[in-house]
N, C-alpha and C positions, 0 to 999 in steps of 0.2 A: 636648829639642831646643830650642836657642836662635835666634830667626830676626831679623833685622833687617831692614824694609823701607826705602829710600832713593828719596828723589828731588833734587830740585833745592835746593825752600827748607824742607822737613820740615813744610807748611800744606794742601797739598791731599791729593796722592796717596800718599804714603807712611801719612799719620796714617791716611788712608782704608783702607789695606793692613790696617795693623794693626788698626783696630777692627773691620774684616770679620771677618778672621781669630780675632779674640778670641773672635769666635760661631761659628765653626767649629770651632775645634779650642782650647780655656779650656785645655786641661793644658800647652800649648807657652808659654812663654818668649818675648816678644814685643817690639819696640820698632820706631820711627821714628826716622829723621832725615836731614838734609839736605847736600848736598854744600857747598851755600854757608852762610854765617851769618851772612844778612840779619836770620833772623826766631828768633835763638836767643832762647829762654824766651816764644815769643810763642807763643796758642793756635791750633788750625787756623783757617784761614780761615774768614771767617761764612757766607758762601752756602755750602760745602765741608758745616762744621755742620750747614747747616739741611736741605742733599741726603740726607746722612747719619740724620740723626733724624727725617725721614721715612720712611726703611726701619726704623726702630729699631734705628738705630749711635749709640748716645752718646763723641763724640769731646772733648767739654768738659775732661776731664781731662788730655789730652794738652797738651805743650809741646814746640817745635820745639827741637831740637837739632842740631850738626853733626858731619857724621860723620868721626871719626878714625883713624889706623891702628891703635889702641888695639880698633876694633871688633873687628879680626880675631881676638881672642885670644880677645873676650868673647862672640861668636855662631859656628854651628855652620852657617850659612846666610846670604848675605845678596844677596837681591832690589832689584836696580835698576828703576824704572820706565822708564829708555827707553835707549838706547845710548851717552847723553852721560854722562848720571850713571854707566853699568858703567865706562866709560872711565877716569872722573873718580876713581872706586873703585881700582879697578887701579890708577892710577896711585899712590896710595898703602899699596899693598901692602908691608908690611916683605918681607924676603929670607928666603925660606926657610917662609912663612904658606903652606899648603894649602887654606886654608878656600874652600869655595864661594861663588864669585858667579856668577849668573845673571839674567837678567830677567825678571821678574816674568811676562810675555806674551813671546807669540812675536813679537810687533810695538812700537814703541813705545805707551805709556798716555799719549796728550796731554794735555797739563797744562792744567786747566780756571783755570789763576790767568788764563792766554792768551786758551783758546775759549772758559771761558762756558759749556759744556757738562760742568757739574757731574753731572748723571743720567748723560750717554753713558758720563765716567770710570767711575763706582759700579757699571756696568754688565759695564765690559770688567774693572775690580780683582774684584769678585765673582765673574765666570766663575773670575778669573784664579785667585785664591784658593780654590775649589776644587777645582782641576787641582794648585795645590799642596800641597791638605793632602793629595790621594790620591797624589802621590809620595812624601808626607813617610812615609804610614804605610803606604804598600806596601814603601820601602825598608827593609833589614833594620837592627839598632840596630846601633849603633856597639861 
């Protein structure tokens, strides 16, 4: 299973998804990236880092990317964190791509580049994240 997490710039919430995730569920196929490409090849944000490597998420490796309609072909799943980014996704959907999009949470995941509220984010991604590995491995394989 290949999953893609998305947000806005590919520096807070998305990197955060996926390095959760990395510790959840290591055998899935993983990435980030951003609807805009403000911060293409830039690492996550520093406060974002340092929320994160305090729960023991090392996010250093990561680099923001932006996301394309190319993703649809190449993930099996792909995770918006709020309803602008799903929007923004869809919108570039080629004709005829079935692939799933969905949101990450049931609400939007506020972007901590805004609030400042780096833990509350890592808090609701983490719930979030694994509510999604137990869908991912309840559903039956492909």
């Amino acid at each position: 299973m290949r999953v893609l997490f998305v947000c806005l710039g590919n520096i807070c919430r998305s990197p955060a998804a996926e390095g959760v995730m990395r510790g959840l569920a290591p055998g899935l196929t993983l990435d980030s990236a951003g609807t805009g490409g403000w911060h293409v090849g830039d690492p996550p944000y520093g406060p974002m880092q340092a929320a994160a490597r305090a729960r023991g998420i090392d996010l250093s490796s990561l680099r923001a990317r932006q996301f394309s309609a190319a993703d649809f072909d190449a993930f099996d799943l792909i995770a918006a964190m709020d309803a602008r980014n799903l929007q923004d996704i869809e919108d570039l959907r080629p004709a005829g791509h079935a692939t799933p999009v969905r949101m990450l949470d049931a609400a939007d995941v506020p972007d901590p580049y805004y609030t400042r509220d780096f833990e509350g984010c890592l808090d609701i991604v983490e719930s979030a994240c694994v509510r999604l590995r137990a869908d991912i491995f309840a559903a039956p394989a492909p």
